[in-house]
VOROVO-666139 format. One record per residue: residue in one letter; x, y, z of N, C-alpha, C, CB in turn. Coordinates in pm, whole numbers, plus 50000, padded with zeros to 5 digits. Glycine has a CB too. Example, Ala and Ser with C-alpha at 12.3 -4.5 7.8 and 13.67 -1.06 7.14 Angstrom:
REM VOROVO-666139
 code  n.c1  n.c2  n.c3 ca.c1 ca.c2 ca.c3  c.c1  c.c2  c.c3 cb.c1 cb.c2 cb.c3
    a 51319 49431 50780 51230 49550 50780 51320 49670 50780 51131 49553 50905
    s 51285 49775 50708 51367 49894 50714 51290 50003 50787 51408 49940 50572
This chain:
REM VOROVO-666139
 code  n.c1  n.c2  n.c3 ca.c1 ca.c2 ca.c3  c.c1  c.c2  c.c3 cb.c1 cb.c2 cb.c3
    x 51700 46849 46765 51736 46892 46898 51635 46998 46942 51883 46946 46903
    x 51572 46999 47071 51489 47045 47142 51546 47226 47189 51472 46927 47260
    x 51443 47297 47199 51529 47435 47288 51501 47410 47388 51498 47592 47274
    x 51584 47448 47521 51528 47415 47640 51436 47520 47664 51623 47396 47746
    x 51350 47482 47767 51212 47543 47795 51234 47702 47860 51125 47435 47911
    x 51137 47806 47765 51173 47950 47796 51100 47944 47962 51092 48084 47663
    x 51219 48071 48017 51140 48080 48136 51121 48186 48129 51180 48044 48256
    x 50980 48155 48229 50851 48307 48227 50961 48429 48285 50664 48285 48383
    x 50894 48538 48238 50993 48677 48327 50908 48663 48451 50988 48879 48250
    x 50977 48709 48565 50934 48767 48682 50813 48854 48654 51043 48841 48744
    x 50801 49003 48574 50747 49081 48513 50654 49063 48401 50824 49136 48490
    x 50616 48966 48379 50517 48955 48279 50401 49018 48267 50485 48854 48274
    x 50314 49006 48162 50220 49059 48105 50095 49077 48199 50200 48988 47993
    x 50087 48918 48218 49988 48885 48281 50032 48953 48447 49965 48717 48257
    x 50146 48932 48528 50182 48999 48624 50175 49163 48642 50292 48956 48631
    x 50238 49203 48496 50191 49332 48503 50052 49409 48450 50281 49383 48453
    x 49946 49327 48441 49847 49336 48424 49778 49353 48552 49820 49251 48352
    x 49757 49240 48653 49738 49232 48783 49782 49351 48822 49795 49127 48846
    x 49901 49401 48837 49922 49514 48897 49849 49644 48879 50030 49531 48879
    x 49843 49694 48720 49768 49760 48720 49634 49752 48747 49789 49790 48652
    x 49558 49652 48765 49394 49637 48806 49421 49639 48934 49297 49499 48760
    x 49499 49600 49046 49493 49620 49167 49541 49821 49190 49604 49489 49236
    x 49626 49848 49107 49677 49979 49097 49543 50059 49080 49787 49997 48973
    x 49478 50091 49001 49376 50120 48975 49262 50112 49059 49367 50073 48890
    x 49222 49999 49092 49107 50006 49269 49174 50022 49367 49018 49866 49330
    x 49274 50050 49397 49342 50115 49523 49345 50251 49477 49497 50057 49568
    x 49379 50297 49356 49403 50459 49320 49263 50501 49336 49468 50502 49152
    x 49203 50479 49306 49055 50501 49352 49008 50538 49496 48988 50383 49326
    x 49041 50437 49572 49066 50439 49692 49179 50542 49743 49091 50312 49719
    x 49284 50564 49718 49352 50647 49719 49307 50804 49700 49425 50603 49646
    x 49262 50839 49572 49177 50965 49531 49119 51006 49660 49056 50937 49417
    x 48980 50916 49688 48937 50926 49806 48957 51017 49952 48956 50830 49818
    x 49061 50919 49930 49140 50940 50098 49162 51113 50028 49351 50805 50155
    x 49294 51117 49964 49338 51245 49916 49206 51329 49930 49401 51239 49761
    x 49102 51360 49872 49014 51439 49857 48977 51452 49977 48929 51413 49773
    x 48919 51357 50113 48901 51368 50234 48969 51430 50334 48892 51283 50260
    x 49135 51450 50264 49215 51497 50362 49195 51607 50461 49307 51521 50308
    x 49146 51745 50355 49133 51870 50405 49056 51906 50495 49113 51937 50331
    x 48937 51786 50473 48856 51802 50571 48834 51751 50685 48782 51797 50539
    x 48906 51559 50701 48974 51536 50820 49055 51594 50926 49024 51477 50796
    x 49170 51635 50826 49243 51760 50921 49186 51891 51004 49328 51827 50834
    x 49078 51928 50886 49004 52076 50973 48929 52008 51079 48875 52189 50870
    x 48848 51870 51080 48738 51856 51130 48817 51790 51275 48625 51767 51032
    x 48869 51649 51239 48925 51529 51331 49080 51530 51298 48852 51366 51291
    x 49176 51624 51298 49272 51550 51296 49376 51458 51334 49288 51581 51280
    x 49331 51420 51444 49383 51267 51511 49338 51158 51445 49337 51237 51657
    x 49195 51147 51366 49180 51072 51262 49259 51075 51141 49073 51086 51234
    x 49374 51151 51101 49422 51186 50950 49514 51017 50951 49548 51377 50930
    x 49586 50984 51042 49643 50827 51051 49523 50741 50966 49657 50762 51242
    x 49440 50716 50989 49338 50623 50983 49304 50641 50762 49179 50691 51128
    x 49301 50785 50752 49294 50830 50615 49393 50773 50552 49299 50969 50594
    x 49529 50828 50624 49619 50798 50539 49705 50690 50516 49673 50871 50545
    x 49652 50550 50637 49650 50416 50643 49617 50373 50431 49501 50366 50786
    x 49508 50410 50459 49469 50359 50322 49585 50329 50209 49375 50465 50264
    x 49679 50421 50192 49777 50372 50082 49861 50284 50099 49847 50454 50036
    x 49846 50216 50233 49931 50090 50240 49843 49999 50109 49926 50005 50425
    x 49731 50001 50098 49659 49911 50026 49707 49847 49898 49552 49968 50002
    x 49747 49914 49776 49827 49857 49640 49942 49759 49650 49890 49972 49565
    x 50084 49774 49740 50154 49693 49769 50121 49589 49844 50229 49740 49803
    x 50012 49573 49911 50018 49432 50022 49902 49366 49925 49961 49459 50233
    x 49827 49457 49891 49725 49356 49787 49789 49293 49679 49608 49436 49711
    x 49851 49324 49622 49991 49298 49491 50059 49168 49556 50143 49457 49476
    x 50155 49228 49741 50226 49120 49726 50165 48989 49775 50341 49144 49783
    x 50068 48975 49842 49976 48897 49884 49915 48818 49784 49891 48964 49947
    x 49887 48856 49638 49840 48790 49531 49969 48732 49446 49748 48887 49451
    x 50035 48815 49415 50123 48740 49361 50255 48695 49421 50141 48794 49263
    x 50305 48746 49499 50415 48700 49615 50548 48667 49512 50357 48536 49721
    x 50528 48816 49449 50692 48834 49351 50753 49001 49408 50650 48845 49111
    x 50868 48972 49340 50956 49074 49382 50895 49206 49274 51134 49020 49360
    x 50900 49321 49313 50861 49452 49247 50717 49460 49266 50900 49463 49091
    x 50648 49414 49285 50457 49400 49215 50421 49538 49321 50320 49184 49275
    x 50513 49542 49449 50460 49638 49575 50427 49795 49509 50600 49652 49711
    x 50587 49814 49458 50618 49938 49419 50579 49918 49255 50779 49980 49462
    x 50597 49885 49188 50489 49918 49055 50332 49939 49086 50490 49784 48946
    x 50258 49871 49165 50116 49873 49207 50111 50028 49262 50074 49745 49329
    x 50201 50069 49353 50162 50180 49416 50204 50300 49319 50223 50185 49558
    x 50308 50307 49213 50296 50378 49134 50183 50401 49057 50373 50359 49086
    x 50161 50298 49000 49997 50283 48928 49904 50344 49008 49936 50126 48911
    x 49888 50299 49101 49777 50368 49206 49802 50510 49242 49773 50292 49347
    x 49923 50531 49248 49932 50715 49261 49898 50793 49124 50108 50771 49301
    x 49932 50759 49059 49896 50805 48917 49726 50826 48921 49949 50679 48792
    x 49663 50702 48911 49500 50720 48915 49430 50798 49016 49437 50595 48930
    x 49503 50777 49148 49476 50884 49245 49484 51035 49230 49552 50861 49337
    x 49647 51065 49167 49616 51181 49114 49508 51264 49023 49692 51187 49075
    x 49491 51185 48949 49327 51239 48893 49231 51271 48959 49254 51157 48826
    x 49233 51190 49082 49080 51270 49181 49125 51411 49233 49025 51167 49356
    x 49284 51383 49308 49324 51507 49359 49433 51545 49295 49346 51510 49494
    x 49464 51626 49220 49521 51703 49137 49630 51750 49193 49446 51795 49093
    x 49616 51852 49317 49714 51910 49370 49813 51805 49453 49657 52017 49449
    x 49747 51659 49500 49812 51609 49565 49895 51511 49464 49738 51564 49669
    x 49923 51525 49382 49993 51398 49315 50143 51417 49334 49959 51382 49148
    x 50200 51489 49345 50372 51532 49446 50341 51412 49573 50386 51767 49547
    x 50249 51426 49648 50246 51335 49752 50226 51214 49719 50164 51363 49838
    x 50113 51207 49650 50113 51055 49624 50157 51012 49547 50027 50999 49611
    x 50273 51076 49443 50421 50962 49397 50503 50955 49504 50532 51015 49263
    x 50496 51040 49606 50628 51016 49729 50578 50913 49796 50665 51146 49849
    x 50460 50939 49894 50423 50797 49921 50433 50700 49866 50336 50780 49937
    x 50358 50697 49728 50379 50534 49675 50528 50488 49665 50315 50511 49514
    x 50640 50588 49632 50774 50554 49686 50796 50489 49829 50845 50674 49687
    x 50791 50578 49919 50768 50534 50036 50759 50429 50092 50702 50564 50061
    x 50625 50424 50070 50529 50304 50141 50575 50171 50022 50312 50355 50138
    x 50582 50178 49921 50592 50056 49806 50740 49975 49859 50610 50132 49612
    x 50815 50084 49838 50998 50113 49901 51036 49965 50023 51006 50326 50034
    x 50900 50042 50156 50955 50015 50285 50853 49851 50234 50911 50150 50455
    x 50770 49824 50173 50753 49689 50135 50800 49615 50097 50705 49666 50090
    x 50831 49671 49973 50963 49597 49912 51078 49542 49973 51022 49673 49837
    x 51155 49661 50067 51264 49617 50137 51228 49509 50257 51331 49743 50190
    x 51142 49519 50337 51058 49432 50410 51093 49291 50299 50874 49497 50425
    x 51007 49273 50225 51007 49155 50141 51130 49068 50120 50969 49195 50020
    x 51227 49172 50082 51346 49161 50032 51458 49087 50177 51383 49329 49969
    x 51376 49128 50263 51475 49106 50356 51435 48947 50423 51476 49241 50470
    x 51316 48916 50377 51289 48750 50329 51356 48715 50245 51166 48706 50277
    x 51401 48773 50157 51452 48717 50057 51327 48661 49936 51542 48607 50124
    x 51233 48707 49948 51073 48693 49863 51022 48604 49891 51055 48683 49720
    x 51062 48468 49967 51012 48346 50045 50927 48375 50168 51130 48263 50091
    x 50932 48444 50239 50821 48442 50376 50725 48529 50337 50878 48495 50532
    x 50569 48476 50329 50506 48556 50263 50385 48556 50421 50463 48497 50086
    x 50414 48505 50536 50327 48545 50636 50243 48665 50654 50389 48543 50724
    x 50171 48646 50724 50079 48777 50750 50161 48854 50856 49912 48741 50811
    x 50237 48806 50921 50336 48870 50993 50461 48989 50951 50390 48764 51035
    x 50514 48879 50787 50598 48994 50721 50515 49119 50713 50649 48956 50570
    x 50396 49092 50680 50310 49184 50631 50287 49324 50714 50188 49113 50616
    x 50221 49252 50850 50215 49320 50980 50331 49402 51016 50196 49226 51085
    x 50465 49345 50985 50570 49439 51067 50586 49570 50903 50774 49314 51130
    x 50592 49539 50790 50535 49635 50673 50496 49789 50725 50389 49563 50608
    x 50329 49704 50811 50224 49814 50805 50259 49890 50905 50077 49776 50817
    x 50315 49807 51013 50411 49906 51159 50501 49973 51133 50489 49834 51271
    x 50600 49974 51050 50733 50047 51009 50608 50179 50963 50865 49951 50855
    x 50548 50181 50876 50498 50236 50794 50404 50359 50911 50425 50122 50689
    x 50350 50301 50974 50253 50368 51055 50334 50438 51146 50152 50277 51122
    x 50463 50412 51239 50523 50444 51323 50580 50583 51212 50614 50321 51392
    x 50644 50589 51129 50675 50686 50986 50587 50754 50990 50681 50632 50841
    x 50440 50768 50991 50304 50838 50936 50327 50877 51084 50141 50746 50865
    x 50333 50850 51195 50262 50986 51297 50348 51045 51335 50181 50964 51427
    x 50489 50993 51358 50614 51070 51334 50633 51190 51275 50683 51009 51272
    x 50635 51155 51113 50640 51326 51042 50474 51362 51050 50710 51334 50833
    x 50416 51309 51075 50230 51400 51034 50200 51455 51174 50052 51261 50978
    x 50302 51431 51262 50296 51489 51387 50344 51634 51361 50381 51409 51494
    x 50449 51617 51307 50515 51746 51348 50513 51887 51206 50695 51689 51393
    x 50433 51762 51071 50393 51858 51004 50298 51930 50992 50400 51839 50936
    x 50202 51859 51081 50054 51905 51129 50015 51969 51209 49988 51839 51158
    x 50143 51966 51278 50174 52081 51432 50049 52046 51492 50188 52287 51409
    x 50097 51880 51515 49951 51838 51674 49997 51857 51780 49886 51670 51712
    x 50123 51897 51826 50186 51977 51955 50054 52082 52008 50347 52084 51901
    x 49955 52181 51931 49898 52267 51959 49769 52167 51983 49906 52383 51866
    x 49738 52011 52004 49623 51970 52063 49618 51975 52176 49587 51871 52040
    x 49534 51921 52249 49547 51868 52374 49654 51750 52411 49422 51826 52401
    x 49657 51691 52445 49749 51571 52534 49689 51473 52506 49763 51573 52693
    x 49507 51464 52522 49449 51301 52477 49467 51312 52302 49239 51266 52533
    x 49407 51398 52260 49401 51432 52135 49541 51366 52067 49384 51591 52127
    x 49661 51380 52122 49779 51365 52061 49790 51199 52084 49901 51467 52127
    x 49733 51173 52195 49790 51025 52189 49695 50953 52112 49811 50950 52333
    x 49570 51015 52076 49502 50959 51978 49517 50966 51839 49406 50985 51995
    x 49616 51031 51838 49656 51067 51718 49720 50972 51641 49728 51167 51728
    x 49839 50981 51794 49972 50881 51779 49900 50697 51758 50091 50901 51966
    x 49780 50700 51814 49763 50560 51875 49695 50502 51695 49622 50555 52056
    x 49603 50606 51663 49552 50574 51536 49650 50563 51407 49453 50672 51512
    x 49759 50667 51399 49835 50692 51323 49962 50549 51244 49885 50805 51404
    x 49966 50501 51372 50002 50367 51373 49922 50265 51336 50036 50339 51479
    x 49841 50243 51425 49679 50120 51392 49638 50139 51289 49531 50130 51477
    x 49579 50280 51182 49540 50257 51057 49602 50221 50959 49498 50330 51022
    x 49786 50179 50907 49813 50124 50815 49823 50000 50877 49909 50175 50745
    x 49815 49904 50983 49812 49800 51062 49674 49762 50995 49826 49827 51228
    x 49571 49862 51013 49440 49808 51026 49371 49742 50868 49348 49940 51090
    x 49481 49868 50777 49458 49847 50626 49548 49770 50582 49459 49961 50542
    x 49642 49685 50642 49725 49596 50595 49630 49496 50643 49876 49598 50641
    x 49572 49426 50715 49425 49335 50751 49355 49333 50628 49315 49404 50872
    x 49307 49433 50576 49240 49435 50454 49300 49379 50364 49210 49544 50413
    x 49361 49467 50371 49462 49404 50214 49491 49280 50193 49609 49450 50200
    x 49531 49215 50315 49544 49085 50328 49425 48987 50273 49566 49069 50462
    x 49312 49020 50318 49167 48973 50285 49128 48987 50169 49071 49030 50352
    x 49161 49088 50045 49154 49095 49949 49247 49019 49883 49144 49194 49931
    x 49365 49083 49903 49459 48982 49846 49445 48785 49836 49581 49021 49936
    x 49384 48790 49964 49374 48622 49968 49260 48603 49902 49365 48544 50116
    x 49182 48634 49884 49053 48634 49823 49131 48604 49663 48947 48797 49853
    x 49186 48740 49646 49244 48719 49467 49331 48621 49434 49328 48840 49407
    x 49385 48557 49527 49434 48463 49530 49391 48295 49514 49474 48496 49612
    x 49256 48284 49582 49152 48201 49560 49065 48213 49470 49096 48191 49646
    x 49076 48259 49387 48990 48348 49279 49049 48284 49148 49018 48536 49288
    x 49231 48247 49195 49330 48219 49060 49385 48321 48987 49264 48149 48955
    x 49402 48459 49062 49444 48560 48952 49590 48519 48970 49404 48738 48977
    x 49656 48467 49102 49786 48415 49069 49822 48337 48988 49831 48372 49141
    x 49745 48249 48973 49769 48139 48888 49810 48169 48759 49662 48063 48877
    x 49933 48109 48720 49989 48157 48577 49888 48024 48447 50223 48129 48581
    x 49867 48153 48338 49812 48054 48253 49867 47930 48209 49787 48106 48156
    x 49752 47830 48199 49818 47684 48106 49816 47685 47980 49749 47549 48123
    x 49930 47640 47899 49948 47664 47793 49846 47511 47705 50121 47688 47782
    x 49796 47514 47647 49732 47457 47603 49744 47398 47437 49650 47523 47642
């Protein structure tokens, strides 16, 4: 008598492998941004949206490649972690974000039920997310003391840059996708 056939975990090796290599070139990317912050803010801060777009990147690249439940928020943990190494002081933020932002993906996803994997789910993701970012970075940044254009450029970017980095992500992601990193191994 035969065993019936094991089924793969959701979470596997190979799945959680992917995550961390996407975790890892986004934390990188992440670092980045973090290290740029201080000086966006002193220099342009109606540009700080556009900076801080960037950490949409680990969850949409994750769910875009593999199009499973969790990959959002494990990726962006991973990626806050490596990020923290560039910026030190910021790693309080970037485990909250990667909560955050991984969180409001996840639930997004979830509310497909893990079946609609459009560029659209994706899109409304990066809008929840962005509308969130100029909201509180408005009022923690105290851009009340800009001008009036200044603020709506603020507001206008603040939104558009996790929009703009969910585009990316998408492009990478599909790329890794055509590449076969989804592809589960054949047993041979």
């Amino acid at each position: 008598m035969s065993s019936p056939p094991r089924k793969t975990p959701v979470l596997s090796t190979r799945v959680l492998l992917v995550c961390a290599a996407i975790g890892v070139a986004t934390g990188v990317a992440g670092g980045i941004a973090g290290a740029l912050t201080p000086l966006v803010i002193a220099a342009a801060a109606p540009l700080y949206g556009l900076v801080l777009g960037v950490h949409v990147l680990p969850g949409i690249i994750a769910q875009e490649t593999l199009r499973l439940p969790l990959v959002a928020i494990i990726t962006h943990l991973i990626a806050a972690l490596v990020a923290s190494a560039f910026a030190v002081a910021f790693a309080p933020r970037f485990l909250g974000t990667a909560l955050l932002f991984g969180g409001i993906q996840e639930l997004v996803a979830a509310a497909t039920r893990y079946r609609a994997w459009g560029a659209w789910r994706f899109f409304i993701s990066g809008g929840i997310i962005g509308v969130l970012v100029a909201v509180v970075v408005f009022f923690a940044a105290h851009l009340s003391v800009f001008p009036v254009w200044a603020q709506a450029l603020y507001l206008v970017l603040s939104v558009f840059g996790p929009i703009a980095w969910t585009a990316v992500a998408l492009w990478i992601g599909a790329g890794l996708r055509r590449a076969g990193v989804a592809r589960p191994r054949s047993r041979g």
